[in-house]
C-alpha positions as CSV (number, residue, x, y, z in Angstrom):
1,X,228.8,-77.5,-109.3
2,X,230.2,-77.2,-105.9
3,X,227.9,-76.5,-102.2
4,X,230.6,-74.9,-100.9
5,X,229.9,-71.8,-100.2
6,X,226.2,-72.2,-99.7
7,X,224.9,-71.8,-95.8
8,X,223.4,-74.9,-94.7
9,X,220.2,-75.2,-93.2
10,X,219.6,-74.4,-89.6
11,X,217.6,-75.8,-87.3
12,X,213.7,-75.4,-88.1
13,X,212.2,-72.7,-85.4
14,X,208.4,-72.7,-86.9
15,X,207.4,-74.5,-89.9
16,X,205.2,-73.5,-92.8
17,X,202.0,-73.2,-92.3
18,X,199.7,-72.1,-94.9
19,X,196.3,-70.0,-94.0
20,X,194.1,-73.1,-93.4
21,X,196.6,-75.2,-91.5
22,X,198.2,-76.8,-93.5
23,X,202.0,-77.7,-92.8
24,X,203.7,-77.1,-96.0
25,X,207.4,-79.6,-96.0
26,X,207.1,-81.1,-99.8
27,X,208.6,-79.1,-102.5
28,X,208.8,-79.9,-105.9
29,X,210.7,-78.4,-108.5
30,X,210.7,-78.0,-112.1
31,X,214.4,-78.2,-113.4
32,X,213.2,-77.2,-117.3
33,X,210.3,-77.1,-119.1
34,X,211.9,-79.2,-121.5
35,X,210.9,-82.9,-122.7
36,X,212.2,-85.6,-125.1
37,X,208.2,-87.0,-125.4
38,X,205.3,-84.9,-126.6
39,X,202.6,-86.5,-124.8
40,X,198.9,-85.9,-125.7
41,X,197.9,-84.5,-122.3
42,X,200.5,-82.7,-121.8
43,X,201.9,-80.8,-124.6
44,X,201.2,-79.7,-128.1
45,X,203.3,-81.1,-130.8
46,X,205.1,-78.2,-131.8
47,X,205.7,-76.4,-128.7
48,X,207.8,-73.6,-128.2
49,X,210.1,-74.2,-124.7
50,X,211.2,-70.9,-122.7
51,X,215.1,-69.5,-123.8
52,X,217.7,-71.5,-121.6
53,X,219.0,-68.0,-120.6
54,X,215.3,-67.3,-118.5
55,X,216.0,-70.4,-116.8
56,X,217.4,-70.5,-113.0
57,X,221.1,-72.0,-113.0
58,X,222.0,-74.9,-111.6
59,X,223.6,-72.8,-108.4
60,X,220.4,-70.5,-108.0
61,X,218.0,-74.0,-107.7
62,X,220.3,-75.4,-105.3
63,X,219.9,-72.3,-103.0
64,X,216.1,-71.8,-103.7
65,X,215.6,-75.7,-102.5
66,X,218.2,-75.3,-99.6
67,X,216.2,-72.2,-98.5
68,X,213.3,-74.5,-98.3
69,X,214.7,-77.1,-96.6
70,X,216.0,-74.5,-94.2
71,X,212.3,-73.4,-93.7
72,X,211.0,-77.2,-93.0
73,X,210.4,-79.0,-96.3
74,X,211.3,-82.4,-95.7
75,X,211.0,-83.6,-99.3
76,X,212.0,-82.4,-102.1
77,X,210.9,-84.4,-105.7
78,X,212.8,-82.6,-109.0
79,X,210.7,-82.7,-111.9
80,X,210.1,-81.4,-115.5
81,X,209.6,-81.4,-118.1
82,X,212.2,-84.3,-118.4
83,X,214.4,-83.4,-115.3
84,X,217.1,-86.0,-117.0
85,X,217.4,-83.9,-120.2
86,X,218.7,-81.1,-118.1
87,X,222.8,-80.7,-118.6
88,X,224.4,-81.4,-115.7
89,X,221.9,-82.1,-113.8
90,X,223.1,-84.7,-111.8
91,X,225.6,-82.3,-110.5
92,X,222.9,-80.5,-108.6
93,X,221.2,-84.0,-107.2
94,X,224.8,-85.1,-105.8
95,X,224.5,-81.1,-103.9
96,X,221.2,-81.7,-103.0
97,X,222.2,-85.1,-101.2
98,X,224.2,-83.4,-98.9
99,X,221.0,-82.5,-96.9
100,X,220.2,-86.3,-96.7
101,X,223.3,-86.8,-94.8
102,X,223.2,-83.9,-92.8
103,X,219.1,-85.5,-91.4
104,X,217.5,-81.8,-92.7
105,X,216.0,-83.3,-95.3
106,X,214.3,-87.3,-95.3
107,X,213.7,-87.7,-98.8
108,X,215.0,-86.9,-102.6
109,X,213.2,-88.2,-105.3
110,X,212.5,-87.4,-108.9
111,X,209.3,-87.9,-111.3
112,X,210.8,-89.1,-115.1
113,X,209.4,-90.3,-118.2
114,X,212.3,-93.3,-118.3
115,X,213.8,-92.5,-121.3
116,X,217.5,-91.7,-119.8
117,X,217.1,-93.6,-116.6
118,X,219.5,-96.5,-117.9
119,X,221.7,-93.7,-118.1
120,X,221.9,-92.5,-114.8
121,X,219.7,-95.0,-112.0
122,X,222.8,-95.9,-110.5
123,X,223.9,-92.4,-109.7
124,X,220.6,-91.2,-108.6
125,X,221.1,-94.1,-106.5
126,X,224.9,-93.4,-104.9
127,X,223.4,-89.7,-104.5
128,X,220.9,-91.3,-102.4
129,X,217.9,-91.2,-104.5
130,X,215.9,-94.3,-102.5
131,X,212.7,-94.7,-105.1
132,X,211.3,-92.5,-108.6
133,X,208.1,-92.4,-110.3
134,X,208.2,-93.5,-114.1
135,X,205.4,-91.8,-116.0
136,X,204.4,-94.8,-118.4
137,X,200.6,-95.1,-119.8
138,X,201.0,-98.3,-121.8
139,X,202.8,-101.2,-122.2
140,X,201.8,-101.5,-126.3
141,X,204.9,-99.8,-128.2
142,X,202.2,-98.8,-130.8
143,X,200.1,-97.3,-128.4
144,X,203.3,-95.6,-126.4
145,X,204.6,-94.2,-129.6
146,X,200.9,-92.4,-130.3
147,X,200.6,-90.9,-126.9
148,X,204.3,-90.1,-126.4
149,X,204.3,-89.0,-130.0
150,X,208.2,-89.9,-130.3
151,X,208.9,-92.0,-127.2
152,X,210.5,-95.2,-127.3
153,X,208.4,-97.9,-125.3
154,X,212.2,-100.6,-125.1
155,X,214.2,-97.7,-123.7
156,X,212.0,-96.4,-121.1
157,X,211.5,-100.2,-120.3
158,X,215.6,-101.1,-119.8
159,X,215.7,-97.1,-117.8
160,X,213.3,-99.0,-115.0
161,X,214.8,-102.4,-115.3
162,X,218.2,-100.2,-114.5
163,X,216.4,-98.1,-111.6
164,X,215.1,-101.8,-110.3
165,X,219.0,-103.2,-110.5
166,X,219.9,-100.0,-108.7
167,X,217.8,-100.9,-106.0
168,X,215.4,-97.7,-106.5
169,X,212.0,-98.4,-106.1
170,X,209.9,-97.5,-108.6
171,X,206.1,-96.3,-109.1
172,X,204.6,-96.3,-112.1
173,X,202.2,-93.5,-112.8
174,X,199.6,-93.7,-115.9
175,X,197.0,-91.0,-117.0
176,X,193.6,-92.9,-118.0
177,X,192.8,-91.8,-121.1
178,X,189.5,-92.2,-122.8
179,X,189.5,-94.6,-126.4
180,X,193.5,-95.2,-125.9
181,X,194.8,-96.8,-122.9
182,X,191.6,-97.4,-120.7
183,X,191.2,-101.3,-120.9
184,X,195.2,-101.7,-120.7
185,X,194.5,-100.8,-116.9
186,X,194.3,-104.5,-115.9
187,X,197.0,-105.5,-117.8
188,X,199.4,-102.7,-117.4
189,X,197.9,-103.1,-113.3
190,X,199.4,-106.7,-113.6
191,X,202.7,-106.1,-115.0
192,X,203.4,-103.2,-112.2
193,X,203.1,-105.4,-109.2
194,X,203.8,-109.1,-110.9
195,X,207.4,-106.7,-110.4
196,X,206.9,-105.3,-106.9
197,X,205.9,-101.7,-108.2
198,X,203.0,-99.5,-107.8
199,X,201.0,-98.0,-109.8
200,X,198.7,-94.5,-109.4
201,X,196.2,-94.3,-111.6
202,X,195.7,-90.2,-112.8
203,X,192.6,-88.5,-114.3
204,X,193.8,-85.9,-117.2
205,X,194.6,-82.7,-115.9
206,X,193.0,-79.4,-118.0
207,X,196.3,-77.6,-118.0
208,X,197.7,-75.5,-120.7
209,X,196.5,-76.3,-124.8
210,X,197.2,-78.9,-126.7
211,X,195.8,-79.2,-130.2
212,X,192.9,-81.2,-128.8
213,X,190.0,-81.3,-126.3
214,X,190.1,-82.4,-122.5
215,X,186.9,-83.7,-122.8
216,X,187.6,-86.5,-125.8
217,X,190.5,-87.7,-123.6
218,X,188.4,-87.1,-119.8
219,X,187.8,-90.8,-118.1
220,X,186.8,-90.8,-114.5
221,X,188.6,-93.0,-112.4
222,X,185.2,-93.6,-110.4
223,X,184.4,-95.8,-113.5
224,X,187.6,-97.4,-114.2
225,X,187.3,-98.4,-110.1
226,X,184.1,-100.0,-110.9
227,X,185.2,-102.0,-113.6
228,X,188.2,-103.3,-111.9
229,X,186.0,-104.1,-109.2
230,X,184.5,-106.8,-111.0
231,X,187.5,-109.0,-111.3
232,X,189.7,-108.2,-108.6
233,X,189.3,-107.3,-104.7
234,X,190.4,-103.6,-104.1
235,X,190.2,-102.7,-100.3
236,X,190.6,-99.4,-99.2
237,X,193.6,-98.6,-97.2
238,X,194.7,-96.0,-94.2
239,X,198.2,-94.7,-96.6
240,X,198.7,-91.4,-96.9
241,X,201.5,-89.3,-98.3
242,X,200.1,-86.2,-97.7
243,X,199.7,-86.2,-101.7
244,X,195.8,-86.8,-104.1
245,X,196.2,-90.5,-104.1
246,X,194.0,-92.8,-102.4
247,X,195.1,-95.9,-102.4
248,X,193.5,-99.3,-102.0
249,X,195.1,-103.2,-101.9
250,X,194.6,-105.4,-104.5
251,X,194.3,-108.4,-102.7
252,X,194.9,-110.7,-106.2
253,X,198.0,-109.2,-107.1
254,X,199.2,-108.4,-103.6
255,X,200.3,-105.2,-105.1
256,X,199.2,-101.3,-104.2
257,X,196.7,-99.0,-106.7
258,X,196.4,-95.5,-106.4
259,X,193.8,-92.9,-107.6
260,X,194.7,-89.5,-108.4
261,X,191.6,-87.8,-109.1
262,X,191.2,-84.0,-109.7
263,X,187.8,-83.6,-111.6
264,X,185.9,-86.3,-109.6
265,X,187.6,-85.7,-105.9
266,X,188.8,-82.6,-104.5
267,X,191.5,-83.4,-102.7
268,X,192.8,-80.3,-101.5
269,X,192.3,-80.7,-97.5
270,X,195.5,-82.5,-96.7
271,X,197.9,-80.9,-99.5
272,X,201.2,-79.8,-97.9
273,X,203.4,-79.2,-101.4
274,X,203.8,-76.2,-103.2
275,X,205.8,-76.1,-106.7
276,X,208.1,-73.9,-108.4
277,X,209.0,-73.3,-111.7
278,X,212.1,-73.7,-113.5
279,X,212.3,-69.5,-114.1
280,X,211.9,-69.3,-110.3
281,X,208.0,-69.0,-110.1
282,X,205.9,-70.6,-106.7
283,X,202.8,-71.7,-107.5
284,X,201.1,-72.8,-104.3
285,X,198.5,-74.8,-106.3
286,X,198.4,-77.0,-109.1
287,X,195.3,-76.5,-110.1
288,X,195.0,-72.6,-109.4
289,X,196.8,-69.5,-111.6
290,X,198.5,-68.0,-108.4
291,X,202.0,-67.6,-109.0
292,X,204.7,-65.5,-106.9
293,X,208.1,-64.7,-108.1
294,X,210.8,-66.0,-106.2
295,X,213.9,-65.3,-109.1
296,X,213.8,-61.5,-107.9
297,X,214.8,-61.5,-104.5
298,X,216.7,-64.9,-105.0
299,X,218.7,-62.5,-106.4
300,X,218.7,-59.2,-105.0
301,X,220.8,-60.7,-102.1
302,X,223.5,-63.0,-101.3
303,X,221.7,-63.8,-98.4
304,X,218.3,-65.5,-98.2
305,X,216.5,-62.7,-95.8
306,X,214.5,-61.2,-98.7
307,X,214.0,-64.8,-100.2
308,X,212.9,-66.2,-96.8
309,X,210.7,-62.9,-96.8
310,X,209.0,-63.7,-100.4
311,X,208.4,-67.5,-99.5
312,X,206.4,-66.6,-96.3
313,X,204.4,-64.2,-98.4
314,X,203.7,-66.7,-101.4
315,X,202.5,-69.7,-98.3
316,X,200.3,-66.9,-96.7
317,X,198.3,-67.0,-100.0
318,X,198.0,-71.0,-100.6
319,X,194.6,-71.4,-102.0
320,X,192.0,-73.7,-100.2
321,X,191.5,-75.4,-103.1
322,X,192.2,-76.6,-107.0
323,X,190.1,-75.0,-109.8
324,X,190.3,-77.6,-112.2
325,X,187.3,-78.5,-114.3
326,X,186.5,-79.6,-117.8
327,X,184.9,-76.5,-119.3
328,X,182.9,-78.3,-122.0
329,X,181.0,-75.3,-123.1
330,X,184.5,-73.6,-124.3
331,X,186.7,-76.7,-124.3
332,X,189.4,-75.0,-122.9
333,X,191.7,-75.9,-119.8
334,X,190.7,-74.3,-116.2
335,X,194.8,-73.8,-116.0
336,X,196.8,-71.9,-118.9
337,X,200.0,-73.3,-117.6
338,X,201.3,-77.0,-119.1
339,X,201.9,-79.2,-117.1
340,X,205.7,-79.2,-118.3
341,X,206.4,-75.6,-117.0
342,X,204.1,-76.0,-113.5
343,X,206.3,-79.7,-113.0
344,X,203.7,-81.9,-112.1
């Protein structure tokens, strides 16, 4: 994959602002709906992943997030599914980087599950990939194999161990989920910043089926705060990334804890991200079943007027807020999307 022939971005005249405000400049984007785990809260066992031919080629993402970046986004995360599974995927983070050395974009990052970061941490890193979030809900192989279904709890462990030697720094991110890995949290709390890494802590999302109910697997992070509380000093802090988390210092471990927390906490007010899809679809909200298609007029054109056109339109309708809730009169999610097609 070459980036020849693709414009680079201009300088930004007006950035995007969406109808409450908000200064849209993070992007992230789904590579493939595709995963090597089949985690509880996320998918269903047997699921049925969209034809490779209905997904956007490498080329056509490189020009949807350069259009962005042309249009203000200032960091852009790649996601999943697994991003890593992709083929050829790196070829499209080493195009990507050319925007990090051209100072149109600060940051390229990527959200992973671990399982081929061994593989590839050091060329995330000479692409200029500074730091990635590991998805990783316990540290019990037992327990990791139950969740993930048919993850690997060594390899995901020697994929951040690589990322570390790299000299990536690494976030962990762990769903709390109710009767599985909620009393891990100290521990797994421990282990993250005895190695100088943080750790968000994430409420279950009601997006998209899954053989089971949200409710049986719902824990709100109100409570797991409390009980932390008793044992360890968590004091708020001012950090911000723009994102959900709130974040507070544990003054014991010296390390940072974040809370991610949809059902009990909107926090819609500050969002400046939008998403998109793997096939090409923006969805402005996580948590809300608006969806524009941006595949279309991407390509229509070999310019980006009519794509520039469609983006503008798709930010003019950014919802105020998320729609999530645990429906636990029907048991069914407030989203019909997974998680794995939407890209976190």
């Amino acid at each position: 994959m070459t980036s020849a022939a693709i414009t680079p971005p201009t300088t930004v005249d007006r950035p995007m602002t969406d109808p409450f405000g908000r200064t849209i400049d993070y992007l992230r984007v789904s590579i493939t709906d595709r995963c090597d785990f089949r985690c509880v809260y996320c998918m269903a066992e047997d699921m049925t992943f969209l034809p490779r031919a209905d997904l956007l080629t490498l080329e056509e993402l490189d020009r949807l997030c350069s259009a962005f970046i042309a249009k203000g986004v200032r960091k852009l995360r790649l996601t999943g599914g697994e991003p890593l599974v992709r083929r050829n995927m790196m070829s499209l983070v080493r195009s990507l980087s050319r925007h990090l050395k051209t100072g149109a974009l600060d940051e390229l990052t990527l959200t992973t599950n671990g399982s081929q970061l061994a593989r590839f941490a050091a060329e995330l890193a000479d692409c200029g990939v500074r730091r990635v979030n590991v998805s990783l809900d316990t540290l019990d192989p037992d327990e990791f194999r139950r969740i993930t279904r048919w993850g690997d709890l060594e390899r995901v462990l020697a994929g951040i161990d690589a990322a570390r030697t790299a000299g990536l720094a690494v976030k962990i991110n762990s769903v709390v989920l109710k009767g599985s890995n909620e009393d891990e949290i100290p521990s797994l709390m421990r282990w993250a910043h005895g190695l100088g890494m943080g750790l968000t802590l994430i409420e279950v999302m009601p997006l998209g089926e899954i053989g089971e109910g949200r409710i049986d697997q719902y824990v709100p992070l109100s409570l797991i705060r409390a009980r932390l509380s008793a044992n360890y000093t968590l004091t708020d802090l001012p950090d911000s990334t723009g994102g959900p988390a709130r974040y507070v210092r544990v003054e014991e471990t010296g390390g940072r804890l974040g809370f991610i927390t949809p059902l009990t906490h909107n926090f819609c007010e500050s969002c400046n991200r939008v998403r998109i899809t793997c096939t090409g679809t923006i969805h402005t909200c996580l948590g809300h079943e608006d969806a524009s298609d941006l595949r279309r007029p991407l390509r229509a054109s070999p310019d980006d007027a009519l794509l520039s056109a469609a983006i503008d339109q798709a930010i003019g309708s950014k919802p105020k807020g998320h729609d999530f809730i645990i429906d636990r009169r029907h048991n069914r999610p407030s989203v019909s999307r997974h998680m794995s097609v939407t890209g976190g």
